[in-house]
N, C-alpha and C positions, 0 to 999 in steps of 0.2 A: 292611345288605346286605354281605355278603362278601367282594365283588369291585366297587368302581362301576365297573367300564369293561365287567362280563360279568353277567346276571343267569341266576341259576338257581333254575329253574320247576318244581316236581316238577306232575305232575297223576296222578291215580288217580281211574279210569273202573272199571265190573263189569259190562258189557255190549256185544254191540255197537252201538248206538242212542248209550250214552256212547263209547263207541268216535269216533263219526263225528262228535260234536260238539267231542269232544279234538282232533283233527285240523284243524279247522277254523279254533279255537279258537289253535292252535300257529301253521297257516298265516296269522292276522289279527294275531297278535303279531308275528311276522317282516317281517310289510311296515311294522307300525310301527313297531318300535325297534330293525327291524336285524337279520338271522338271525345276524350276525357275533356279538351283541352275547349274545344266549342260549345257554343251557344246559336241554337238559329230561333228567328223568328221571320215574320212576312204575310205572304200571301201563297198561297199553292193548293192543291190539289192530292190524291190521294196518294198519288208517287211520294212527293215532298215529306206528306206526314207518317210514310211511315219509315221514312229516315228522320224520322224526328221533328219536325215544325209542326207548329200548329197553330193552323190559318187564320188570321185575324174575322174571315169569312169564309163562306162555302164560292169555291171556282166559278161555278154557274151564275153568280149574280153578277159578273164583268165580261162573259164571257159569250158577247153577241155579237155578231157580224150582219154587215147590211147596212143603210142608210135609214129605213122603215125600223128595222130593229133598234139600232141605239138611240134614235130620237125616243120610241116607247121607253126604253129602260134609261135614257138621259140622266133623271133625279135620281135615282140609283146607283149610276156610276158614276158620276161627279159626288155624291154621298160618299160612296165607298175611296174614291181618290181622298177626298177628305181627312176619311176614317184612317186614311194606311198611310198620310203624311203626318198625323200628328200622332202616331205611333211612333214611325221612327222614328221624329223627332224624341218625343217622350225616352226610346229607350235607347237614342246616342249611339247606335250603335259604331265599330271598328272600321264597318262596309257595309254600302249596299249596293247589291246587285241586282239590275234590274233585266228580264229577261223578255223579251220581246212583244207583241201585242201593244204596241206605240203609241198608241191613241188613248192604253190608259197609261202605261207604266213611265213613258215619258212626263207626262203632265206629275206623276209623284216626284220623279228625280228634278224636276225642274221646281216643282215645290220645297223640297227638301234643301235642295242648293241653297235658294233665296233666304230659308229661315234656318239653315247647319249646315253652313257652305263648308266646315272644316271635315263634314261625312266625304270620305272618299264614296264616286258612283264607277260600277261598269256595268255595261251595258253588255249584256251574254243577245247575240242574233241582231247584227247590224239590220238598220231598215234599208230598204232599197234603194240606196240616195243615188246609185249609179245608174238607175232605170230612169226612175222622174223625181222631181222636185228635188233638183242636185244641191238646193241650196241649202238643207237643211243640215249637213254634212257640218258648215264650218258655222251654225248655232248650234250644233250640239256641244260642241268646244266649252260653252257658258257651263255645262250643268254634266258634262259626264269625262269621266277623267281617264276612261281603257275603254277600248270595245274588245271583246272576242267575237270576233270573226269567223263565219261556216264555211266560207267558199274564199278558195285561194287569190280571185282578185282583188279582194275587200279591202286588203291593204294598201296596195295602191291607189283604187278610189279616193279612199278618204284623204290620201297626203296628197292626191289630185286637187282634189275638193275642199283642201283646207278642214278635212274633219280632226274629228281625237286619233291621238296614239292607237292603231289596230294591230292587234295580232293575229292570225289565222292559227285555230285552233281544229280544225277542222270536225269536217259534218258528222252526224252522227250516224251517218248511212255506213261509213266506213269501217266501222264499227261490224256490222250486222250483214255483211256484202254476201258474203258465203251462204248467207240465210236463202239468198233469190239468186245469187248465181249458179247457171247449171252445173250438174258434172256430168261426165265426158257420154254421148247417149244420149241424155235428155229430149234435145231441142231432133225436128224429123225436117227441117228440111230438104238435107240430103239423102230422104229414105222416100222409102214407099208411102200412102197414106196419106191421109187428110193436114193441111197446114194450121199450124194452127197461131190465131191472131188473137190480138189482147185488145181492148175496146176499152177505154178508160174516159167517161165524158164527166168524170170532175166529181169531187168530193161537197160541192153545196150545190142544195137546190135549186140555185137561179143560173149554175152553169150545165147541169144536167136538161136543165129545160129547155133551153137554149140549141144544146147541141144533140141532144138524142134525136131527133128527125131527123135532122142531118147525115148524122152516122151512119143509121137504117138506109136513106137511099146511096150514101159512098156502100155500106155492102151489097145493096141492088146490083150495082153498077159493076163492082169487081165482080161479082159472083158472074156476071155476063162474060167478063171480059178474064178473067181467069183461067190458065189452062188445066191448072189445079183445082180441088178440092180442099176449102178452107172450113175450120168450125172457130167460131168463135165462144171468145171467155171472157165476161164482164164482172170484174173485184169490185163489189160494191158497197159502201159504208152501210151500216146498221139500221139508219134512217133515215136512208133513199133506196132501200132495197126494191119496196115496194111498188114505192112510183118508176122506178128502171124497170120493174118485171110488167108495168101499166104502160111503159112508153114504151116496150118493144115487142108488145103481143103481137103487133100487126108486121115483125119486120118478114120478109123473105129469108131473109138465115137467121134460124132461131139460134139466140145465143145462150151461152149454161151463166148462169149468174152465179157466184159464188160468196160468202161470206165471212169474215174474222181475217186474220194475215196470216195463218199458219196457208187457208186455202189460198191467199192472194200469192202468197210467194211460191208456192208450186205451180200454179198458173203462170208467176215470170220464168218461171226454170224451166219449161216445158215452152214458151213462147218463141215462136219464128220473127215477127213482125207485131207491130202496134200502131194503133190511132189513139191519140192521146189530146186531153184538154191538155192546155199552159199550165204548166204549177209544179211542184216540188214533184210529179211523179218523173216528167220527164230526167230528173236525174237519176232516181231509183230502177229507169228502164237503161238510160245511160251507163249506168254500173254493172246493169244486167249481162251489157253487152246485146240488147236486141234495139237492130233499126225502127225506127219511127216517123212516122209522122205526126206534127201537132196543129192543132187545130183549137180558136179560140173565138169567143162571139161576145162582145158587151151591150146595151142598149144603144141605142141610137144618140141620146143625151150624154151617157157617161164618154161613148167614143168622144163626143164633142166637147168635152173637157177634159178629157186623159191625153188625146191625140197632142196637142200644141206641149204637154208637159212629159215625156215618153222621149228620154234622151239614149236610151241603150240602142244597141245595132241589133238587138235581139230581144223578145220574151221569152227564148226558151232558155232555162237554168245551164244544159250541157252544152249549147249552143257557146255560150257565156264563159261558161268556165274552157273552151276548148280554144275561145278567142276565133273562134270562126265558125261561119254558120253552116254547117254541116248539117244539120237537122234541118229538111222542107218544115217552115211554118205559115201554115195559113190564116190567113187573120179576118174577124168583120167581114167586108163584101167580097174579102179572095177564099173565104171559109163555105164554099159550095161543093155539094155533091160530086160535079166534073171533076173539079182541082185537086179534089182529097181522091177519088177514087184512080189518075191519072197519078201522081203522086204514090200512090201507095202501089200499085201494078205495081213498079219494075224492083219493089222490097220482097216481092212471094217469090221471086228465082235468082238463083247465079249469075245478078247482073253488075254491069260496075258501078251502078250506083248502089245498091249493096253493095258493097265491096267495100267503096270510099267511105260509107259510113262507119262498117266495122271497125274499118281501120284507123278513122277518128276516135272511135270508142274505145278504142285500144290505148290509147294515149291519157283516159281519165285519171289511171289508179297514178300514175307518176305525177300527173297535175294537181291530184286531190292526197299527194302521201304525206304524213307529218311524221314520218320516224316512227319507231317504237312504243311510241305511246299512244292509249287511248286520247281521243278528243277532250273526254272529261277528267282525264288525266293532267293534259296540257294546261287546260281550261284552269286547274287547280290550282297548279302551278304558276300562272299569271295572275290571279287573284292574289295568292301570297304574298309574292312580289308587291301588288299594291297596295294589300293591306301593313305590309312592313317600310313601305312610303319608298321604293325602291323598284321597278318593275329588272326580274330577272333576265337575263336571254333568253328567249326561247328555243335556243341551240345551249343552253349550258348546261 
């Protein structure tokens, strides 16, 4: 260490999801070893700097998704990988932690290693080495020295997979559960009245487009086939509002679109059923306690090169964490109107497939519990441990 009476922290986040767990993360080190006593620098976002850091750049210029996208911004983000490895270097820091977003923050810890290999790295949000490209698990081993862990399998994975030391710190859903879980009333489908479904076809543009026709004719089709009366509620980000209110003008059941998370989580508190894309929501409906179905569509090319590398039993995150596939997901050419509206029929009543689901979803908070502490609590806690060249228990 540098300094033992001051420790300095560099972290670098490429999103903001890594953004808010930077933040978090910064504010659970400060209660335990002192805000007096730290130094942070890095990379982050507005979370991060107003616990203190201040970012080598602005979030936005790394912070692109796509294949069309980072090819444009390419000289920009290999620029800024540059800019934020001969930083740390520059200022030595005690750790760094590098928070998820792989494509850039990997290539820094992997720069950093080779030119101050003596920088302890963790790695806060494992990548997906247990879905595809499992081999990537035991190269991280060269350049990253802890992972913190979201999801309770992650540990084993990686001692599967020859990756780093992992601890499971757990997700930040866990955290916020109460926020989208109903209480008692809420939810009607044991009442009089209209049922009511969640419709979620994904947080980027190129999987909204993809699956909103679709969706529209699965509600044609239930609406026929339903003995009920259902209304739907579609949570939609800030910057696909517009094009969700343009790809469902034409559907047969008009649905209420809503916007920000204070509405998206009363819409889950109030939800019977959901159609969902693949992605982190299916967990947040998982915790909700409402059945699902998920549904997911990639190009024709990308299936053709994801498919041969795609070693999980599942895409769906609750599916995953439950260790069995409980959640119907349909996938590419099994992602049709019939399948999903056939599929979702026997979740609008008192059936046993309802049933088996719930009672899958019943088993999440024990699979997903870490004890008494906050996730960024934990999270803090293992850090210290590294930064004092010593990783603690996680049960101590």
């Amino acid at each position: 260490m540098t300094d033992p009476e001051r420790l300095n922290i560099w972290i670098v986040s490429g999103e903001e999801s890594g953004d808010q767990l930077g933040a978090k993360l910064m504010r659970a080190l400060k209660t335990r070893l002192g805000a007096e006593r730290l130094h942070f620098g890095g990379v982050g976002g507005h979370a991060m700097e107003a616990e203190g850091l201040k970012s080598l750049f602005p979030l936005e210029d790394i912070a692109v998704m796509g294949i069309v996208a980072v090819i444009g911004r390419l000289p920009t983000v290999l620029n800024r990988i540059k800019l934020t490895t001969d930083a740390v270097v520059a200022a030595d820091p005690d750790l760094l932690v590098i928070i998820d977003s792989p494509d850039f923050t990997h290539r820094v810890a992997k720069a950093v290693r080779k030119r101050a290999p003596h920088i302890p790295v963790v790695d806060y949000v494992s990548p997906s080495v247990w879905a595809w490209r499992p081999g990537r698990a035991a190269k991280m081993r060269a350049y990253v020295d802890h992972i913190l862990a979201l999801l309770p399998f992650e540990p084993e994975a990686h001692k599967r997979l020859g990756g780093p030391p992992t601890t499971y710190v757990g997700h930040p859903l866990i955290e916020r559960v109460m926020e989208f879980r109903p209480a008692p009333g809420e939810r009607n489908l044991h009442k009089d009245g209209p049922i009511n479904l969640l419709v979620l076809p994904g947080s980027r543009r190129s999987e909204v487009s993809r699956l909103l026709d679709t969706f529209g004719e699965t509600l044609t089709l239930l609406q026929q086939r339903s003995l009920r009366r259902f209304e739907v509620t579609i949570p939609a980000v800030p910057h696909l509002v517009q094009a969700i209110r343009e790809g469902t003008a034409s559907w047969s059941v008009k649905p209420r679109i809503v916007e920000g998370e204070a509405a998206k989580w009363q819409a889950f508190r109030s939800a019977d059923a959901a159609l969902a894309a693949s992605g982190t929501v299916t967990l947040e409906l998982g915790l909700s306690g409402i059945p699902m179905v998920v549904a997911y569509k990639v190009s024709k090319i990308e299936a053709m090169i994801l498919r041969p590398l795609i070693k999980a039993q599942s895409i769906v995150l609750t599916n995953l964490v439950l260790g069995e596939n409980a959640i119907p997901e349909l996938i590419q050419e099994d992602c049709t109107p019939e399948s999903l509206a056939a599929a979702l029929l026997p979740l609008l009543s008192d059936t046993k497939e309802r049933r088996a689901q719930e009672a899958a979803l019943r088993r999440l908070d024990e699979l997903m519990r870490i004890g008494d502490e906050r996730p960024s609590e934990r999270a803090a806690r293992v850090v210290t441990g590294v930064v004092r060249g010593k990783l603690e228990s996680p049960d101590s």
